[in-house]
C-alpha positions as CSV (number, residue, x, y, z in Angstrom):
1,X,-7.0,-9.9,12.1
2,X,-4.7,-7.9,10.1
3,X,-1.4,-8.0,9.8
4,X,-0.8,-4.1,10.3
5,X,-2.6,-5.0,14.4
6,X,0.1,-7.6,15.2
7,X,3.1,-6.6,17.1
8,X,6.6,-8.2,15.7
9,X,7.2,-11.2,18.3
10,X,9.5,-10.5,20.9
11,X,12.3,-13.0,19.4
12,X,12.0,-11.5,15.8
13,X,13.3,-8.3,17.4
14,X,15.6,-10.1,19.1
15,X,17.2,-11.5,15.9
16,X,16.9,-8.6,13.6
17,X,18.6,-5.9,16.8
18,X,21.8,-7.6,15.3
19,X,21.3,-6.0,11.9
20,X,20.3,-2.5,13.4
21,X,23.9,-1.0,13.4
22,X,24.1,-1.4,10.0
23,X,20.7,0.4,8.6
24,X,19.2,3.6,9.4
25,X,15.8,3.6,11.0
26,X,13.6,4.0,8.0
27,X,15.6,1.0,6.5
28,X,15.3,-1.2,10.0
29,X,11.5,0.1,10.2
30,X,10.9,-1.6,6.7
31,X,13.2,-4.4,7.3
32,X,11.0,-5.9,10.2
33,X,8.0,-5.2,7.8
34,X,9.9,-7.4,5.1
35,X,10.8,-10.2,7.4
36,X,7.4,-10.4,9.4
37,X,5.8,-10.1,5.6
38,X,7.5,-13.5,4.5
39,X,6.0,-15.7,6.5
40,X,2.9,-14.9,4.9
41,X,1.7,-16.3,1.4
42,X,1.8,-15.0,-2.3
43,X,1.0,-16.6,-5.1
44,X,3.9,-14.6,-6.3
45,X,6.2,-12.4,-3.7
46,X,6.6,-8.7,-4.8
47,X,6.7,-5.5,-3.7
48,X,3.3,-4.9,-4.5
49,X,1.6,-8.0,-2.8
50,X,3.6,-7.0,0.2
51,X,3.0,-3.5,0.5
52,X,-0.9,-5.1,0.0
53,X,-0.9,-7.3,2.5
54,X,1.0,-4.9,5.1
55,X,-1.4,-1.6,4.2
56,X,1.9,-0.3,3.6
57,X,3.1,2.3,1.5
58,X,5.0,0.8,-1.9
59,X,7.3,3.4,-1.7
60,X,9.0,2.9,1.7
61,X,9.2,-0.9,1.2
62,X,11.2,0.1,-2.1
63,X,13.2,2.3,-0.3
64,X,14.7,-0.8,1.2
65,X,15.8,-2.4,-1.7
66,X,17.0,0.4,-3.9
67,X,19.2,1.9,-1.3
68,X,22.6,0.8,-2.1
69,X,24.8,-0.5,1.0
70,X,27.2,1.6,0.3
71,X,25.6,5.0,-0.9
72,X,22.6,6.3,-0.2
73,X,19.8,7.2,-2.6
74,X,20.9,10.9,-3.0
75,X,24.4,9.8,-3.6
76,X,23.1,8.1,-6.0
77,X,21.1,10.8,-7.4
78,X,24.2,13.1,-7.6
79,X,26.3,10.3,-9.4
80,X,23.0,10.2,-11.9
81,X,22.7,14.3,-12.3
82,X,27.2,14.2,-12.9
83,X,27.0,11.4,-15.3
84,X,24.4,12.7,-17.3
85,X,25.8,16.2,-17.8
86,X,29.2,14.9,-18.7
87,X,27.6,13.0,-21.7
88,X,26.0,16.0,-22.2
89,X,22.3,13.7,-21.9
90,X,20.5,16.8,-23.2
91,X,17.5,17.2,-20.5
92,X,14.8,20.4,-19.2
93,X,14.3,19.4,-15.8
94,X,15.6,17.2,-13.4
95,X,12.1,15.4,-11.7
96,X,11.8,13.6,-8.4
97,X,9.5,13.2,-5.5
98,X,9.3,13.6,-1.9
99,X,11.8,10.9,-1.0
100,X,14.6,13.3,-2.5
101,X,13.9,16.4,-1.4
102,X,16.4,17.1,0.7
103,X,18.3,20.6,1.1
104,X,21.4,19.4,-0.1
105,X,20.0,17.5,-3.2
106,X,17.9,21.0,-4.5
107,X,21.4,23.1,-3.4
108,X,23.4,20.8,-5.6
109,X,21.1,20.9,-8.8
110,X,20.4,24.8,-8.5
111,X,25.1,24.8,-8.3
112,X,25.0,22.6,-11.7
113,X,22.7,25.6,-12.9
114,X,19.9,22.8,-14.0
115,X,16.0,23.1,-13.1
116,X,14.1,21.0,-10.8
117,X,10.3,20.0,-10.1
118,X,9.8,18.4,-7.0
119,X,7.6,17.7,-4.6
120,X,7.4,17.9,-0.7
121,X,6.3,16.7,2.0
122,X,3.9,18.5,3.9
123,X,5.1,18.6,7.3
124,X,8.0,20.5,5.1
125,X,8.7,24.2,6.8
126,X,8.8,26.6,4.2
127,X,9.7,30.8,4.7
128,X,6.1,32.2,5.0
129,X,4.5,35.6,5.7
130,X,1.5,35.6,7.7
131,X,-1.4,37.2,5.9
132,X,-2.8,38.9,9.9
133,X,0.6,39.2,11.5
134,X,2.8,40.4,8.7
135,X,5.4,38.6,9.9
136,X,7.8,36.4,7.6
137,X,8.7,33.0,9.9
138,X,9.3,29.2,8.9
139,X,6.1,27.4,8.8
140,X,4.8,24.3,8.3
141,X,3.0,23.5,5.0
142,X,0.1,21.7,6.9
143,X,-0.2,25.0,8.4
144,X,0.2,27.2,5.7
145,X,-2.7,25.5,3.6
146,X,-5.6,26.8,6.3
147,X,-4.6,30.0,6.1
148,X,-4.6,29.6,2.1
149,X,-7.9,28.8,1.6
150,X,-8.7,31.4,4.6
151,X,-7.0,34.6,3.1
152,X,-6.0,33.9,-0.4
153,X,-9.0,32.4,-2.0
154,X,-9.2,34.8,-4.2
155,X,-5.6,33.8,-5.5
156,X,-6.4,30.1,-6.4
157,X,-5.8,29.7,-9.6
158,X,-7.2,26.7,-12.3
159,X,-5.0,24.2,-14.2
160,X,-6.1,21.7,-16.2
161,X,-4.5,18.1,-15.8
162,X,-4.8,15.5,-18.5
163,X,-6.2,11.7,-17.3
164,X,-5.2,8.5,-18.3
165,X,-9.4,7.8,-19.1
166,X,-8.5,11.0,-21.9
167,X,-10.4,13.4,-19.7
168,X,-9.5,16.1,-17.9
169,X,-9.3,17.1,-14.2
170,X,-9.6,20.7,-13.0
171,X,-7.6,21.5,-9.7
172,X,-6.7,24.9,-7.8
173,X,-3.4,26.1,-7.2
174,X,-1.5,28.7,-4.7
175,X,1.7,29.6,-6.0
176,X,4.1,31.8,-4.0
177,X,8.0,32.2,-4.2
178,X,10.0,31.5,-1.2
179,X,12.6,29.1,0.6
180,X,12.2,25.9,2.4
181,X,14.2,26.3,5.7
182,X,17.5,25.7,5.8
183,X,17.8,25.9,2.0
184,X,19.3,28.4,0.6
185,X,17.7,28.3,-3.2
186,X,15.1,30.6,-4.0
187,X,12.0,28.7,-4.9
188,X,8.7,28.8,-6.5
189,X,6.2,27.2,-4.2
190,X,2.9,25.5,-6.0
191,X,0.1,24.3,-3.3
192,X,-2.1,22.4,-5.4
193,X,-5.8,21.7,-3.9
194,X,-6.8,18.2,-5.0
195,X,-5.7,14.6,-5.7
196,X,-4.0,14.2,-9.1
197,X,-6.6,11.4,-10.5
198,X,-9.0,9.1,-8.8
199,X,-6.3,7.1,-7.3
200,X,-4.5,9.4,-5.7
201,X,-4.6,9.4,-2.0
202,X,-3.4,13.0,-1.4
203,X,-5.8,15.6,-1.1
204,X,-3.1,18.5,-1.0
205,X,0.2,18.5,-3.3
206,X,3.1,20.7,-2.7
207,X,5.7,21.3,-5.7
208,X,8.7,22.9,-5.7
209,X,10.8,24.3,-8.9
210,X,13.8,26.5,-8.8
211,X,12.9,27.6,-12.4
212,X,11.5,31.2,-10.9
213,X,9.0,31.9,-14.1
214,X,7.5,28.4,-14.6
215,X,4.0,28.2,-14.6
216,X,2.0,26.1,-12.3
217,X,0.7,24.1,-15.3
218,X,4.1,23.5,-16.1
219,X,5.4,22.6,-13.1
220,X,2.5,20.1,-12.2
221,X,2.9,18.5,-16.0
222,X,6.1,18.3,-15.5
223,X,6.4,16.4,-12.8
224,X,3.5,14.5,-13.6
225,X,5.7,12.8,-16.5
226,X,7.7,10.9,-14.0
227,X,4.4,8.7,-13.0
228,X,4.8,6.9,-16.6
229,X,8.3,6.0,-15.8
230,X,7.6,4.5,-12.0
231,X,4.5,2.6,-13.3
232,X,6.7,1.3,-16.1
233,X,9.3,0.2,-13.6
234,X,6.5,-1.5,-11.1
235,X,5.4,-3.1,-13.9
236,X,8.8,-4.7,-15.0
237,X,9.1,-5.9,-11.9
238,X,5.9,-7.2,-11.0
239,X,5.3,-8.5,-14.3
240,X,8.7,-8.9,-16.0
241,X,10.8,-10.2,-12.9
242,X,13.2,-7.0,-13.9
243,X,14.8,-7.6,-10.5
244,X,14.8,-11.0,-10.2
245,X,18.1,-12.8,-11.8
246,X,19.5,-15.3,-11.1
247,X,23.4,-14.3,-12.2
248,X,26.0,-12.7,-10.9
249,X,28.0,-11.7,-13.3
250,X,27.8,-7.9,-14.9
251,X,27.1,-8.9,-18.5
252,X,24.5,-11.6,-17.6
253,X,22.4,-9.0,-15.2
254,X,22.0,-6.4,-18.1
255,X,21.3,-9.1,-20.5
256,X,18.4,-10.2,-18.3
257,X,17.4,-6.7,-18.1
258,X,17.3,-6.2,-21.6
259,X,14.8,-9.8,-21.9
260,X,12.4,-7.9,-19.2
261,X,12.6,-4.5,-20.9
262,X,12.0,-6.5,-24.5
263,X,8.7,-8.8,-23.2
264,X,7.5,-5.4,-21.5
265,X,8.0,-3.3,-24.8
266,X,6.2,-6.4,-26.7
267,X,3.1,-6.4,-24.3
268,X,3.4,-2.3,-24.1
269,X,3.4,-2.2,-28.3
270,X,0.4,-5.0,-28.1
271,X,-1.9,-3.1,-25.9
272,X,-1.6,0.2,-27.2
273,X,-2.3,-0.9,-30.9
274,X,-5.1,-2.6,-29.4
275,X,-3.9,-6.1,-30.7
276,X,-6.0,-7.9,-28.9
277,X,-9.3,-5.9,-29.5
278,X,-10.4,-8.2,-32.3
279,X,-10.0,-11.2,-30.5
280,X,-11.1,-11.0,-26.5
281,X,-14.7,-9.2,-25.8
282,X,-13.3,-7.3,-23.3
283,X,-9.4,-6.7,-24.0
284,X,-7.1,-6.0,-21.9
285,X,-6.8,-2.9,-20.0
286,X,-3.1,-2.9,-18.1
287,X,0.3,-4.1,-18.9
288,X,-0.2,-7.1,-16.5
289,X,-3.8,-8.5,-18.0
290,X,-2.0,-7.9,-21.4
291,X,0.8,-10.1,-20.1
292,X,-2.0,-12.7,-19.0
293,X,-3.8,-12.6,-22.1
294,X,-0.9,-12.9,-24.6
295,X,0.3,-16.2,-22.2
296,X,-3.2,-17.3,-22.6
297,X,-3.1,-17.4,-26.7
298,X,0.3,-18.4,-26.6
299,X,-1.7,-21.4,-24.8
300,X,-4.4,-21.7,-26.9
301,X,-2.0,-21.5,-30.1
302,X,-0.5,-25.2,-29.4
303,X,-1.2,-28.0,-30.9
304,X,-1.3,-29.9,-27.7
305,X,-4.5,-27.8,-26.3
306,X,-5.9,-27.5,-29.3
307,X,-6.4,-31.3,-29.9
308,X,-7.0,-31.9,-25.9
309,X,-9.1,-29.0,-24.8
310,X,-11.6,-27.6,-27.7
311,X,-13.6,-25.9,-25.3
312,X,-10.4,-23.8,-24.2
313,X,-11.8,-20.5,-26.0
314,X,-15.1,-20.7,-23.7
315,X,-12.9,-20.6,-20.7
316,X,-10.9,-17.0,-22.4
317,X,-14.3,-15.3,-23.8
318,X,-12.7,-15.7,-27.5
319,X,-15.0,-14.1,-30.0
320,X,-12.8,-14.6,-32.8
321,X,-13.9,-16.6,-35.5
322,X,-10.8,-17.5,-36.8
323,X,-9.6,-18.9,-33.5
324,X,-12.8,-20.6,-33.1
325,X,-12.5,-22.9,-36.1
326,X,-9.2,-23.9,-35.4
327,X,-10.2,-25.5,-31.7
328,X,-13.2,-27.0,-34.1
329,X,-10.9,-28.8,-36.0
């Protein structure tokens, strides 16, 4: 039986109804997940092997953690946006995804006269004339996209989108200009018909951009930039125990951070200089079986193994010839 079948116990509710006055109901909903999730076994306890083992979305157990007690994540993405212009952090775009796209967050960035790409959810109402009725009224986006592909075929245009394999993906996009309800900004509106890659789970994007003349091959490669930066962090914590220190102290934290950031550069600079190539049959193809490898050589590269266990390289795949006389001799 699965985890995501069984009902929190009756006294786990109990207990954690003390701590509801203090969250809000997305952060109690992925608190109970957290709890119930840690009576379960990892070989090593992350977001990841959690969100896994719950068939839970990464994101929302995230949410949780990264939401300060004190401010909440768009208060926090205000204080970013303020700081960044008064150091005059030069900057296109200001990128985010569903989580933030709130009405005040896109009124404040379109006040500070900056651009935004964004995306939204689809349950989002957005100001919409009807192609039978004429009529302009608030509609759903889950109910706008029928009567898309019904009407406005004709309309879909192509865009190309680069994949991480070095091919590229060809997907359809509506684009219309528009408000979400209760915003005031003028928008452009990009439906886009398709997942973004083969790991995707969406089969239907909708972007946002207050940047009125932006293309949709803009907007969607635009905001596809921020992907590289949230893999990067899941990989520093997964891999790199980013978030994971063991000090209080200021000084201490951000030297810890700069550790993870430094082994994550070295296994980033090692993998895309295909360091390893020459070595394993089959090298490495993420961050974290780069991080596995390079441990595994550091292994092999002792004295103590080498002299103990000469069949190590059998155990690796090691095709290198170099490597292979050392464990001979």
């Amino acid at each position: 039986m699965s985890y995501s079948t069984i009902r929190p116990t009756r006294f786990i509710d109990q207990f954690l109804n003390h701590f509801q006055p203090l969250f809000s109901k997305t952060r109690m909903r992925a608190l109970r997940q957290l709890v119930c999730a840690m009576f379960f076994d990892y070989k090593r306890l992350s977001l990841t092997s959690v969100s896994k083992r719950l068939h839970s979305d990464y994101q929302k157990l995230q949410y949780f953690f990264s939401e300060s007690s004190f401010k909440s994540k768009l208060d926090l993405a205000r204080e970013l946006i303020e700081d960044a212009l008064d150091k005059k952090i030069p900057f296109s775009a200001v990128v985010f995804d569903a989580w933030y796209t709130s009405t005040d967050l896109i009124e404040f960035i379109a006040s500070k006269n900056i651009y935004l790409v964004a995306e939204t959810k689809i349950n989002r109402s957005i100001l919409f004339t009807h192609p039978v009725t004429k009529q302009a009224v608030n509609t759903r986006a889950d109910k706008i996209i029928p009567l898309i592909k019904q009407y406005f075929s004709g309309k879909l245009k192509a865009v190309s989108i680069p994949q991480s394999d070095g091919s590229v993906k060809s997907v359809l996009t509506y684009t219309l200009k528009s408000k979400l309800k209760d915003c005031s900004t003028p928008l452009q509106i990009f439906f886009v018909f398709d997942k973004w890659s083969s790991t995707d789970d969406k089969d239907v994007h909708i972007l946002i951009t207050n940047n009125l003349t932006m293309s949709a091959e803009n907007a969607i490669l635009t905001y596809l930039l921020r992907w590289g930066i949230e893999e990067s962090f899941r990989e520093l914590k997964d891999d790199f125990c980013f978030d994971q220190y063991q000090v209080r102290h200021q000084e201490q934290i951000q030297r810890h951070w700069i550790m993870s950031f430094l082994a994550w550069s070295l296994a980033y600079w090692i993998k895309q200089n295909a360091c390893l190539s020459k070595i394993f049959h089959e090298p490495p193809n993420s961050i974290s079986q780069c991080k596995e490898a390079v441990a595994a050589l550091i292994i092999i590269d002792s004295a103590m193994l080498l002299s103990k266990n000469p069949d190590a390289a059998q155990f690796r795949h090691i095709k290198s010839q170099r490597f292979r006389q050392r464990l001979e001799n």
